[in-house]
C-alpha positions as CSV (number, residue, x, y, z in Angstrom):
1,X,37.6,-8.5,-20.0
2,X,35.1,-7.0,-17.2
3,X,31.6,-6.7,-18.3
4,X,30.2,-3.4,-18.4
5,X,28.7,-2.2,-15.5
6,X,24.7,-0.7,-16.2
7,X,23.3,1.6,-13.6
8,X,20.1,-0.4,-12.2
9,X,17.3,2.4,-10.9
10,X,14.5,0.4,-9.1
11,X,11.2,2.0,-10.3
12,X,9.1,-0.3,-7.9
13,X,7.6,2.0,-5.4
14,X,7.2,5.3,-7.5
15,X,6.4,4.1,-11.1
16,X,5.9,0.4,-10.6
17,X,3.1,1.5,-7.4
18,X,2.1,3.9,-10.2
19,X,1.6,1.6,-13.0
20,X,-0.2,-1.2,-11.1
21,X,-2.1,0.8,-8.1
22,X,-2.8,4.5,-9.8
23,X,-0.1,5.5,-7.1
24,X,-2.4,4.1,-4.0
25,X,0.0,1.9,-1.6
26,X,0.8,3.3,2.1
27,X,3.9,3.8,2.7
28,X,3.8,2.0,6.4
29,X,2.5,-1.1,4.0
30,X,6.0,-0.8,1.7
31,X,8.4,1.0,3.7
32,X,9.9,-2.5,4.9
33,X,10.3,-4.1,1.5
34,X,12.4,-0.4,1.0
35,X,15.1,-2.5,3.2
36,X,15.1,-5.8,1.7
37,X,15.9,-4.1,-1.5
38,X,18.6,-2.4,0.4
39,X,19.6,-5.5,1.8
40,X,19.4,-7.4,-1.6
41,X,22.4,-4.5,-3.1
42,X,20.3,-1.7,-4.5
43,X,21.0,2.1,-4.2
44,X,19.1,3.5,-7.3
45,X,15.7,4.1,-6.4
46,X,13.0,6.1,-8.0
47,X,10.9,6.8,-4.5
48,X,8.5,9.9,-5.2
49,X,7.8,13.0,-7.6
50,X,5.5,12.3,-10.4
51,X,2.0,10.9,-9.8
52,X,3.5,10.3,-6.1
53,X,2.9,13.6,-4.8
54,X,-0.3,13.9,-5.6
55,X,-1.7,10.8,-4.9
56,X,-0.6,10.8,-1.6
57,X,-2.9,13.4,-0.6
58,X,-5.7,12.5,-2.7
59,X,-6.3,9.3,-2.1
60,X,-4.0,7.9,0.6
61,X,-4.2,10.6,3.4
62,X,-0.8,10.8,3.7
63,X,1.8,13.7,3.3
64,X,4.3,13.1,0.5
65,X,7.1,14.7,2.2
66,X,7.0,12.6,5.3
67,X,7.1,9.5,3.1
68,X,9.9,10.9,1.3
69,X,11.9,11.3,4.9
70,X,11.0,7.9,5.8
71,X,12.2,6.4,2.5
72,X,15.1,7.8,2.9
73,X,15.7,6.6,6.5
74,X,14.8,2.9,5.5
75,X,17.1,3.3,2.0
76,X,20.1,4.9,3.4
77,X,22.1,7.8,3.5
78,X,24.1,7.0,0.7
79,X,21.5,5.5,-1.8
80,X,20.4,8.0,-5.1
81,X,16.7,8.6,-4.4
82,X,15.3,10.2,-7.4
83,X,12.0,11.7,-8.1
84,X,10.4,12.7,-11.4
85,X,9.1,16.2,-12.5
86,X,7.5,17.6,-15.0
87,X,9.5,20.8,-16.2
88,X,7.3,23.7,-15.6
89,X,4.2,21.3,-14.5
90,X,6.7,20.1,-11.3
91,X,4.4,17.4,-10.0
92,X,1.0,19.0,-11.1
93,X,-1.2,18.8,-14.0
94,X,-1.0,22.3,-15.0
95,X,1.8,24.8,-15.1
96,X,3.6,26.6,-11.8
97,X,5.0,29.8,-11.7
98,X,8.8,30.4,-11.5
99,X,8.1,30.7,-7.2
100,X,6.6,27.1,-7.4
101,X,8.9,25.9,-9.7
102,X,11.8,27.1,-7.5
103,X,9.9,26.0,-4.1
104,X,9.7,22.4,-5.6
105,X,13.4,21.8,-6.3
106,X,14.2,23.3,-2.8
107,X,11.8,21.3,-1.1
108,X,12.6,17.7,-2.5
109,X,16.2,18.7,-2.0
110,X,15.0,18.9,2.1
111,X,13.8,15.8,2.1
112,X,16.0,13.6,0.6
113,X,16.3,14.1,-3.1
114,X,19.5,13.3,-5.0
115,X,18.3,13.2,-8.4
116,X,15.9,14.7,-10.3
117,X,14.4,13.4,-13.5
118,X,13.3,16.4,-15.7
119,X,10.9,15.8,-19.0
120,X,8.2,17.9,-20.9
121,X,5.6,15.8,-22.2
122,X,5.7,18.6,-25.7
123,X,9.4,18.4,-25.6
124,X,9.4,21.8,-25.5
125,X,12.9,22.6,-24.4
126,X,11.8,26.2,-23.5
127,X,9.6,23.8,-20.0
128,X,13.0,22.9,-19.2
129,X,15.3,25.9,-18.9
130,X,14.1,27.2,-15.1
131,X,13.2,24.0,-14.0
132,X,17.1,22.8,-14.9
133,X,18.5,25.9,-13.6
134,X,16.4,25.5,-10.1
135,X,17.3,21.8,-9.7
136,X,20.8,22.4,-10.1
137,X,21.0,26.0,-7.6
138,X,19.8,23.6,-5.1
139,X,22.7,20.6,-5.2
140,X,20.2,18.3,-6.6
141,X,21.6,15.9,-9.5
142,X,19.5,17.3,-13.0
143,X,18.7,14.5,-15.3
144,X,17.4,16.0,-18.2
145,X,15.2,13.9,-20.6
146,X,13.8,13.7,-23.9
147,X,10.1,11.9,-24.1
148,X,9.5,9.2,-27.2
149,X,6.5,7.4,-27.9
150,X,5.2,5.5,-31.1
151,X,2.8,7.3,-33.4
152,X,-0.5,5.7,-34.5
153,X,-0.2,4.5,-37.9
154,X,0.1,6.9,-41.1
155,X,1.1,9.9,-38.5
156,X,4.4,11.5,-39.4
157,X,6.4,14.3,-38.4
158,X,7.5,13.6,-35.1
159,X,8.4,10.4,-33.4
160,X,11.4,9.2,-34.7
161,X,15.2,9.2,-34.5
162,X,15.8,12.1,-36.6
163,X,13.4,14.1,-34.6
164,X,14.8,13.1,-31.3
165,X,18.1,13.9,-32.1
166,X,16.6,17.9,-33.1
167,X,15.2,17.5,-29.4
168,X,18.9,16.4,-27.6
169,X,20.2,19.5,-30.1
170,X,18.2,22.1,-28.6
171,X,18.6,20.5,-25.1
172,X,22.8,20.8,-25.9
173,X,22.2,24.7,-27.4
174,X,20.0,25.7,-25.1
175,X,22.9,25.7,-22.1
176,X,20.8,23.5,-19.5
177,X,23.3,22.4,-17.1
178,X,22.6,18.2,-16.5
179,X,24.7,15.4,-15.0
180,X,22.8,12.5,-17.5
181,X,20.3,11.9,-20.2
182,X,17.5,10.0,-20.2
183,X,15.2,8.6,-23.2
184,X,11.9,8.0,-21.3
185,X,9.4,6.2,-23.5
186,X,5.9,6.2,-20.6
187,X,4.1,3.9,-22.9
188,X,6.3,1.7,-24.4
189,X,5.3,1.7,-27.6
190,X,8.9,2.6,-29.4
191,X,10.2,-0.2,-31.4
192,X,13.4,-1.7,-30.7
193,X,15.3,-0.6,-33.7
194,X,14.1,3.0,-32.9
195,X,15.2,2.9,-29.7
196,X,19.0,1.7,-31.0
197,X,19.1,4.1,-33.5
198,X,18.4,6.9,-31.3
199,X,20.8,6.1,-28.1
200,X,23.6,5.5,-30.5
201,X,22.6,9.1,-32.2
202,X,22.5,10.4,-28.6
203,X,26.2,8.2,-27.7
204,X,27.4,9.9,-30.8
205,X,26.5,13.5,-29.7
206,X,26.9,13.4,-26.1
207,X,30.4,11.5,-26.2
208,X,31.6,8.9,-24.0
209,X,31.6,10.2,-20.3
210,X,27.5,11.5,-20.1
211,X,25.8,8.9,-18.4
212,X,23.0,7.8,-20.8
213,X,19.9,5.6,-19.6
214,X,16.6,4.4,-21.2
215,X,13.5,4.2,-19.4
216,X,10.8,2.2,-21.1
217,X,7.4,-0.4,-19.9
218,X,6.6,-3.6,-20.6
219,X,2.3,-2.4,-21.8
220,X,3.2,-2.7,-25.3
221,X,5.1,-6.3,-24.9
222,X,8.7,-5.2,-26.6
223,X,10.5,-3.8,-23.9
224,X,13.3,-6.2,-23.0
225,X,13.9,-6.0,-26.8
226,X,14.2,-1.9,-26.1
227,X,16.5,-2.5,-23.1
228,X,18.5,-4.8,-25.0
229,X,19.0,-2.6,-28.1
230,X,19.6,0.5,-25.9
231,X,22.6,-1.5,-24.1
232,X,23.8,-2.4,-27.5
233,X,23.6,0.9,-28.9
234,X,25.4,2.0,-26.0
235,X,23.0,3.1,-22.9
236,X,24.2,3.5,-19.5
237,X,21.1,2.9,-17.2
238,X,17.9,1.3,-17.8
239,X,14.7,1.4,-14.9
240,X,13.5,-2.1,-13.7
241,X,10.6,-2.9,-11.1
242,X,10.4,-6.2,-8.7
243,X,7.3,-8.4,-8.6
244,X,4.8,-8.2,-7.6
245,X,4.7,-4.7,-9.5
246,X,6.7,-5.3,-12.6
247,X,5.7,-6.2,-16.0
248,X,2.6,-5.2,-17.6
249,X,1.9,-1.8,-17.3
250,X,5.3,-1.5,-15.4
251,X,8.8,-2.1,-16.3
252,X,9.8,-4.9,-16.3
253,X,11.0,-7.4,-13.4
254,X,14.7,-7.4,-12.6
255,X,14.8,-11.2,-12.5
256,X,13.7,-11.2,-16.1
257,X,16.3,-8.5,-17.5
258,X,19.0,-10.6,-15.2
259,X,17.6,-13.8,-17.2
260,X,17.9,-11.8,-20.7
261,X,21.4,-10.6,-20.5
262,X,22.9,-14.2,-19.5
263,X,25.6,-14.6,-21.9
264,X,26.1,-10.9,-22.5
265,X,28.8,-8.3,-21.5
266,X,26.7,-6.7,-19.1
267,X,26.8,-6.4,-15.2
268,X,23.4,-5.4,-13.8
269,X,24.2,-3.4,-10.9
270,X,26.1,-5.8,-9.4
271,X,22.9,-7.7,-8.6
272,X,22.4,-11.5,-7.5
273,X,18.9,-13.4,-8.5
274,X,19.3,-15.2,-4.7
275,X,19.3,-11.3,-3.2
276,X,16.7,-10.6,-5.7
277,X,14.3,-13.6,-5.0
278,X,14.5,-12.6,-1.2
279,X,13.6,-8.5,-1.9
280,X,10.8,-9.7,-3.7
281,X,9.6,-12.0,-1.4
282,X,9.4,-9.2,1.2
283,X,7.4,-7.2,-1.3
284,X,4.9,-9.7,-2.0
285,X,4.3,-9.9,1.2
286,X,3.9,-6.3,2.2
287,X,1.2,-6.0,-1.0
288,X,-0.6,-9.3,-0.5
289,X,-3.9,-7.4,0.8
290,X,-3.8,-5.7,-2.4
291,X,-6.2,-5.9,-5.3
292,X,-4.6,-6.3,-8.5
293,X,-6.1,-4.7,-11.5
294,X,-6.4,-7.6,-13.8
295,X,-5.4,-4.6,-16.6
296,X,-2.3,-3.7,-14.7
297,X,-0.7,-6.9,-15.3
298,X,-1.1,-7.7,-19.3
299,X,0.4,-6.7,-22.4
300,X,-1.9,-5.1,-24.9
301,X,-1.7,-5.5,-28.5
302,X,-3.9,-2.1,-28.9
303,X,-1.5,0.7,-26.9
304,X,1.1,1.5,-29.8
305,X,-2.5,2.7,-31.8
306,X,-3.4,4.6,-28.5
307,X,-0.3,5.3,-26.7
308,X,-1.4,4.9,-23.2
309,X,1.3,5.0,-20.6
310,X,1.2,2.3,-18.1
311,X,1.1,4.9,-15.2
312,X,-1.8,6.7,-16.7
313,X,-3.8,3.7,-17.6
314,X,-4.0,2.0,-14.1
315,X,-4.4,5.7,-12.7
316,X,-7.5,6.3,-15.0
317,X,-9.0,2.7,-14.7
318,X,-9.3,2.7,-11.0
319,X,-11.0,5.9,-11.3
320,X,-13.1,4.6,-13.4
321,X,-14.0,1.8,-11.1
322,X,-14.5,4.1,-8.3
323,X,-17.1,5.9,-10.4
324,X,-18.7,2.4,-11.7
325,X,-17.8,3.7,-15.4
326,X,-15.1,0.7,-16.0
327,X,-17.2,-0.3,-19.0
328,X,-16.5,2.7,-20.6
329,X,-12.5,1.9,-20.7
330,X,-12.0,-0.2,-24.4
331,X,-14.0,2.8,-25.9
332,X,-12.1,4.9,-24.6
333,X,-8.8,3.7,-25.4
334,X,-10.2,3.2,-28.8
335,X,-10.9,6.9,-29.2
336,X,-7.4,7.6,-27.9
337,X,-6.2,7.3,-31.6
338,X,-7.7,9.9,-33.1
339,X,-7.3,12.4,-30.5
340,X,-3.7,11.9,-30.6
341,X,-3.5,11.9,-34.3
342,X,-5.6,15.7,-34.1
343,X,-3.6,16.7,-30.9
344,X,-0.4,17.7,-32.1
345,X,1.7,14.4,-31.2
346,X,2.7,15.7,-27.5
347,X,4.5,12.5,-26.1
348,X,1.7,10.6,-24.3
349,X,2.9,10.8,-20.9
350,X,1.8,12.8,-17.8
351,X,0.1,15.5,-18.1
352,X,-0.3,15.5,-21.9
353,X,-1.5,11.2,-21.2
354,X,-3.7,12.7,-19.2
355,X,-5.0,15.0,-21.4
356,X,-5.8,12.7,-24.2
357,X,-7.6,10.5,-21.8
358,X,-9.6,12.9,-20.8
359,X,-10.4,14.1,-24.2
360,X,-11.5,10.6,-25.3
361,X,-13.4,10.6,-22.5
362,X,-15.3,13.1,-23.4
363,X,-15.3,11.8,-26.9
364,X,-17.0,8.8,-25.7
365,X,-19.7,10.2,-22.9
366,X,-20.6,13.6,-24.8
367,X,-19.9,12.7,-28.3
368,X,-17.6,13.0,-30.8
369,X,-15.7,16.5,-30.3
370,X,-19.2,17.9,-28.5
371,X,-16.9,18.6,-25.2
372,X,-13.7,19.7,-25.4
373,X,-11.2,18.6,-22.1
374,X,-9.9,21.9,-20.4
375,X,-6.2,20.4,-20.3
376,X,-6.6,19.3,-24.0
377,X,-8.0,21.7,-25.1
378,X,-4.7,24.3,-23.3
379,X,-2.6,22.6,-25.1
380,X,-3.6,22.7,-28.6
381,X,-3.6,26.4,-28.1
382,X,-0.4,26.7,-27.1
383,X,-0.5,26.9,-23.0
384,X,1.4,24.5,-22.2
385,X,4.2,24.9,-24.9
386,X,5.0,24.4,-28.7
387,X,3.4,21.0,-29.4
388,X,6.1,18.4,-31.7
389,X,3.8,19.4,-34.9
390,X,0.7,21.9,-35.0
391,X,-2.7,20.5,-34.0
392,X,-5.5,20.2,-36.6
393,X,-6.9,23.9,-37.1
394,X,-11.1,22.3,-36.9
395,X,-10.0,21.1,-33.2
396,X,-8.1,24.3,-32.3
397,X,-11.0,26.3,-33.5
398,X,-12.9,24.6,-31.5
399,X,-11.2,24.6,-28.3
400,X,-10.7,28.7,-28.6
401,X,-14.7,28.5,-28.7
402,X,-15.5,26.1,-25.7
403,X,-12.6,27.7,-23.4
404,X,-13.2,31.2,-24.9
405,X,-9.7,31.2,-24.8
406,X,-7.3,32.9,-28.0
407,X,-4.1,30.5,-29.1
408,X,-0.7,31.6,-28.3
409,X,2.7,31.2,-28.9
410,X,4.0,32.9,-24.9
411,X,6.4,30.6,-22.9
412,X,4.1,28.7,-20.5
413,X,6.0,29.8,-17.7
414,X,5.4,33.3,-18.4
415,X,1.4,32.8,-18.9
416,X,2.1,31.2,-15.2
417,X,3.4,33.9,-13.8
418,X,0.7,36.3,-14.7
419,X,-1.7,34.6,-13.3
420,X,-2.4,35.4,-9.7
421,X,-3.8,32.1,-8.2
422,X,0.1,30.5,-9.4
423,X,1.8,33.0,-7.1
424,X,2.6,32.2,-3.7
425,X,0.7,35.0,-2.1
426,X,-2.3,33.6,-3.3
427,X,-2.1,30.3,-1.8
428,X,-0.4,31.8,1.7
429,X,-4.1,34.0,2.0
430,X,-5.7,30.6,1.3
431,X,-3.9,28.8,4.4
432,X,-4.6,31.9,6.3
433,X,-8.2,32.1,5.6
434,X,-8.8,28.3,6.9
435,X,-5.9,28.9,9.9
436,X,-3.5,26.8,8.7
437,X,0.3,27.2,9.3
438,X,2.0,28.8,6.2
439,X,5.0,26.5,6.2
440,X,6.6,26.4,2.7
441,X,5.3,22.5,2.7
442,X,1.7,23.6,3.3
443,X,2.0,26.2,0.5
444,X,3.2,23.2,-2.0
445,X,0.7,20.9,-0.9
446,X,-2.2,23.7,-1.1
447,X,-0.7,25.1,-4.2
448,X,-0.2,21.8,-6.0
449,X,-3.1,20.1,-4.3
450,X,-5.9,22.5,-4.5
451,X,-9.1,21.9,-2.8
452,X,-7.8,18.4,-1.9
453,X,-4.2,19.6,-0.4
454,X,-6.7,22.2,1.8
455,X,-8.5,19.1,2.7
456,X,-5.7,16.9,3.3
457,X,-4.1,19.9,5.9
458,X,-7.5,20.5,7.6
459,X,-7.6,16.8,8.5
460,X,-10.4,15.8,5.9
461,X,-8.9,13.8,3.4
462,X,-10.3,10.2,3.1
463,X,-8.1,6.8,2.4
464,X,-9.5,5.1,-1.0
465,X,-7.1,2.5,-1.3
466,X,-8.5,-0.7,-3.1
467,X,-7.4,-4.0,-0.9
468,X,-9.5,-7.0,-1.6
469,X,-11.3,-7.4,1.8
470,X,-13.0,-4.5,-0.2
471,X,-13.9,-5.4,-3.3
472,X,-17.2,-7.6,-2.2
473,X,-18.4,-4.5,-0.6
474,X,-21.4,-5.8,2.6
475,X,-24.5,-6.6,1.5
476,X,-27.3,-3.3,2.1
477,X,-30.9,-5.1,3.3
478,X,-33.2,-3.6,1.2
479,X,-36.2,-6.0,2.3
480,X,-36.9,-8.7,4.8
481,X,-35.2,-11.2,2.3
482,X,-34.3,-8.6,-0.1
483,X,-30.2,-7.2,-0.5
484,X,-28.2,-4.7,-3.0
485,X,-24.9,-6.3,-3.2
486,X,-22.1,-4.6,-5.4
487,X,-19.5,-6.9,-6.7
488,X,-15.9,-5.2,-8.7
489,X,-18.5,-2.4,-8.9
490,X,-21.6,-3.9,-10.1
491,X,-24.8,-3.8,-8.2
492,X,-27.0,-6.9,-8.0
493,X,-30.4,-7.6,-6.3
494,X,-30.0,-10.6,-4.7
495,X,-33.1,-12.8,-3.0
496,X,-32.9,-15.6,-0.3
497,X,-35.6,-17.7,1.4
498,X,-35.6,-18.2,5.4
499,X,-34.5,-21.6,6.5
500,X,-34.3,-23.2,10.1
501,X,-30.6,-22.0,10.5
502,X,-29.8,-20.5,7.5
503,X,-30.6,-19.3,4.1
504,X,-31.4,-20.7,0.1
505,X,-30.4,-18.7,-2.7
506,X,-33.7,-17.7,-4.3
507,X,-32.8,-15.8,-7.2
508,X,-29.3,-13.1,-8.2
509,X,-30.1,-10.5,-10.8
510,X,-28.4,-7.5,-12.0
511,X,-29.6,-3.9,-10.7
512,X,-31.7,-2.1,-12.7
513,X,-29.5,0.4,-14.8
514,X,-30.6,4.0,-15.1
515,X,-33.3,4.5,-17.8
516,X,-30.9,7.2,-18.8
517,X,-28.6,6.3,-21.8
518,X,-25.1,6.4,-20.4
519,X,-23.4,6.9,-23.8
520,X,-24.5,10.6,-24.5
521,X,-25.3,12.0,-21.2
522,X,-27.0,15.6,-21.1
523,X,-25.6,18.8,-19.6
524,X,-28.6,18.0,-17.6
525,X,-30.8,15.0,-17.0
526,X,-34.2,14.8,-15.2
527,X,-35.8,11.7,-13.3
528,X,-39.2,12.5,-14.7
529,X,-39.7,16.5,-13.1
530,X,-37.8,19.5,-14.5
531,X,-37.4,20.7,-10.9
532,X,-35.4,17.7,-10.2
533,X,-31.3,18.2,-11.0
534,X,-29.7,14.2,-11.3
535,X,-26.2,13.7,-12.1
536,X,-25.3,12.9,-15.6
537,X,-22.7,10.7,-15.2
538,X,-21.4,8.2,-12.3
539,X,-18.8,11.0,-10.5
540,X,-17.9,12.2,-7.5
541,X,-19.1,15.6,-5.8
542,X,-16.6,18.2,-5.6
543,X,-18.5,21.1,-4.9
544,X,-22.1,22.0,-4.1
545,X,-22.8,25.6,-5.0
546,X,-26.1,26.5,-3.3
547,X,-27.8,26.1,-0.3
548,X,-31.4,25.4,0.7
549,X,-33.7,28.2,0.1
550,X,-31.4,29.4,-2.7
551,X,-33.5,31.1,-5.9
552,X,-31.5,29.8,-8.8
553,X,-32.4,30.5,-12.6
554,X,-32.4,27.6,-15.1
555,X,-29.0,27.1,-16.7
556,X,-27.2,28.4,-13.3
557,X,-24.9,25.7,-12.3
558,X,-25.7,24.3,-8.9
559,X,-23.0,21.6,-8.3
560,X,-20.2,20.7,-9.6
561,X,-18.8,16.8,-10.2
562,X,-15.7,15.3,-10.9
563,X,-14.3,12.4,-12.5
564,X,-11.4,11.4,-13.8
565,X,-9.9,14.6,-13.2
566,X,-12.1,16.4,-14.8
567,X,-14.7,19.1,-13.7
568,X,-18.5,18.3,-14.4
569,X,-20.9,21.3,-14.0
570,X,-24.6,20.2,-13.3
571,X,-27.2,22.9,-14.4
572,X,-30.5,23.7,-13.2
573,X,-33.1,22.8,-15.8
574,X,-35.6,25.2,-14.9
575,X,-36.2,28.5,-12.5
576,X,-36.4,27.5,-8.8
577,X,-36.0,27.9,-5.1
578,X,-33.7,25.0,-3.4
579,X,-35.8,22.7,-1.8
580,X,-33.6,20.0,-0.8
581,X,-29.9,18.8,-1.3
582,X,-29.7,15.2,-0.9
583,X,-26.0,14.9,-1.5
584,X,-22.8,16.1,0.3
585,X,-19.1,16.9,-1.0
586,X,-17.2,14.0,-1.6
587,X,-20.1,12.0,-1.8
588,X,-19.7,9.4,-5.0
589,X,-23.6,9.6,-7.0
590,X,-24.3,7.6,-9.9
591,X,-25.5,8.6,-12.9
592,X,-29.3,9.7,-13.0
593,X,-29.2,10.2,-9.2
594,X,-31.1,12.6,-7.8
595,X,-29.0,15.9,-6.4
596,X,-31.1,19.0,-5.7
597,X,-34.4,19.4,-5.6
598,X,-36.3,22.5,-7.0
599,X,-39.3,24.1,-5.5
């Protein structure tokens, strides 16, 4: 008897680059190991959409769509490139308009889309409908998806076969054409007996001839037991990722899954470990100069209490270490827990994984519930869709205060399409007002991109990828025998005595920290003057707001930071005239460094 054949997409250079390198690899770095995995028999490859759009432009300099053409040149023309969206978030954080929503299909459908993988992190099927219907009016492939995740402990309500199964219902109701079904679980924290009971519920709904997958990641440690029970149960597909990018937060390795199924009916893909063992060779190769978070590769016995998706976590840590906050990360996951348990059990995956990092974030820097996130705080109101079960009412109460915003129950894409900056207008004055080309790309990029897609098109974007050549950063002379040397984003003073032709080691210390504690920093901090405005936090500058000579009243916010994310407004402390700015835009400034100075 012939085994079964299982659809093998290879998740390496969208979510496996996501889940190990926030997103950050060039594509002229990877684009050969693209072939070898060609040459080694695959044809199913997740290559861009999701966290791989914006990246691109954030941190890479690089323009998503190009990459996209070039995959598809080194892949081939027959291979299913497939791309990951959002619903009515496309490849954003926030929510697009039905114009966005449409120009995103048609656009990925020009450069080399086949499939498009469709979620909503609330599984709100209502995200879905357009998003479905624009996919499909543009001969793209719709796989439509329902999002699972494990709840912290004592949670209940959502999260569980039964509840799936009214999610696939409403999918099947609502009329949203698809040609499969996925069950995408971004953390990995779903046991392996939930995971069989709910494909064989989804096998037992959907019939015999819908092509059913699981997609699933190894952060959580059970997810070859997952794949396994979803074959069982009757899956079609599951997502795997080659070394060096597999595993840990990632899926896991193809090699592995090959190993586990030894013995079984099943024929992955028509792969061959020899083919296999050569692709990801050629990979290794073309990421050798890479760092490697040492979080990026482990299991964590912590993430089914805070649900972290591997993606999101690599993404957020190496933030983190770009703002020298990396400290801050077990707190942070820690206070994950609760903000999911008061949240309204939105599946923790992009941008509703974002959003309760965020939150936590703020949980940990500000205080307990002192600052609400902006995206969090959207969604327990009710912007981004009907959340699984309704948030607690102290949280939502106190969201509606911070954002002055009132809750409602209005279809997210609606609220999108009233809002003016969503529409494409908008953005084409933008591009017009800094002279660049209104091509329906640029609009995307500047629409989906903000600030940093104008950037990106006016030829300022930066490249912050992390390779290790850069992570002992060159020693700063701070004194004849004095230097400031930061190491994995730690500064030291470090002390050497002359010799005839070399030097001695006198003494290594640690920096001195800020004298500012960096566990409830102020909505404005002071090195000693009140006319002196200092960051509160280790952050990036993303906008200054006055200029020298300015008269600014105290309160009035003067710049603005960001990290992870996340706006930071920095207030004056006192009535003043700008006397000096000693930062620029883009500029990273740690915390209790001086920004403006007040005359």
């Amino acid at each position: 008897m012939a085994k079964k054949f299982i659809d093998i997409m290879d998740t390496t250079f969208r979510d496996g680059f996501q889940s190990v390198f926030g997103a950050r690899v060039l594509m002229n770095d990877f684009l050969p190991a693209v072939s070898a995995a060609r040459d080694a028999g695959i044809n199913h490859f997740e290559f861009g959409g999701g966290a791989r759009f914006q990246s691109l432009y954030f941190y890479l300099n690089e323009d998503a769509f190009t990459m996209m053409d070039k995959f598809r040149e080194a892949a081939g023309k027959d291979a299913n490139l497939q791309t990951l969206s959002r619903g009515v978030n496309t490849v954003t954080l926030d929510t697009g308009s039905r114009e966005l929503i449409d120009m995103h299909a048609k656009l990925f459908a020009k450069h080399g889309t086949t499939t498009i993988r469709n979620f909503d992190a609330l599984n709100d099927v209502k995200n879905l409908e357009y998003s479905a219907q624009r996919i499909k009016h543009h001969g793209l492939k719709h796989e439509v998806v329902v999002t699972m995740m494990d709840l912290p402990p004592n949670c209940v309500g959502a999260h569980d076969a039964e509840f799936y199964e009214k999610c696939l219902r409403e999918i099947l109701d609502s009329g949203i054409e698809f040609d499969s079904v996925c069950f995408k679980d971004a953390s990995g924290t779903s046991s392996p007996e939930k995971v069989y009971q709910t494909i064989k519920m989804a096998r037992r709904l959907l019939g015999d001839n819908v092509h059913l997958r699981l997609h699933t990641h190894e952060t959580a440690g059970v997810s070859i037991a997952c794949y396994l029970a979803a074959l069982e149960a009757g899956a079609d597909g599951i997502d795997l990722a080659a070394s060096p990018v597999s595993g840990g937060t990632s899926q896991p390795d193809i090699l592995t899954m090959l190993h586990a199924v030894k013995g079984k009916d099943y024929d992955l893909g028509g792969l061959e470990v020899d083919k296999i063992l050569k692709y990801e060779d050629v990979l290794h190769d073309c990421l050798k100069d890479y760092f490697m978070p040492p979080e990026a590769t482990q299991v964590s016995p912590l993430i089914p209490f805070s649900p972290m998706p591997g993606g999101a976590l690599t993404a957020n840590t190496q933030m983190m270490r770009d703002n020298n906050i990396l400290d801050k990360f077990p707190a942070v996951i820690k206070a994950m827990r609760e903000v999911v348990e008061k949240g309204g059990y939105g599946t923790s995956v992009t941008p509703v994984s974002q959003f309760y990092f965020q939150q936590a974030f703020n949980n940990v820097m500000f205080g307990p519930w002192k600052k609400i996130a902006e995206g969090y705080g959207k969604m327990v109101l009710g912007y981004f869709g009907k959340t699984p079960v309704t948030p607690s009412a102290d949280i939502v109460e106190l969201a509606a205060k911070q954002l002055n915003l009132e809750p409602t129950t209005a279809p997210a894409i609606d609220i999108a399409d009233q809002d003016e900056t969503k529409s494409i207008a908008y953005t084409k004055a933008i591009l017009e007002k800094e002279g660049i080309e209104a091509t329906e790309e640029n609009i995307f990029i500047a629409a989906a991109c903000k600030e940093k897609g104008i950037a990106y098109l006016k030829g300022e974007g930066k490249v912050m990828v992390r390779k290790n050549s850069d992570i002992i950063k060159p020693a700063t002379k701070s004194g004849s025998n004095q230097f400031s040397v930061t190491v994995n984003g730690h500064n030291y003073n470090v002390e050497v005595a002359d010799g005839f032709d070399n030097f001695t080691l006198k003494s290594i210390t640690p920096a001195k920290e800020s004298s500012q504690p960096k566990d409830e920093p102020k909505a404005v901090s002071s090195t000693g003057a009140s006319n002196e405005i200092t960051a509160t936090m280790s952050a990036g500058v993303f906008k200054i707001l006055v200029n020298i000579g300015d008269s600014v009243k105290a309160g009035q916010i003067v710049v603005i930071l960001e990290a992870m994310k996340m706006e930071i407004p920095i207030e004056a402390g006192c009535d003043g005239e700008v006397e000096e700015i000693l930062i620029s835009q883009g500029q990273t400034v740690e915390d209790g460094q001086l920004l403006v100075k007040l005359k």
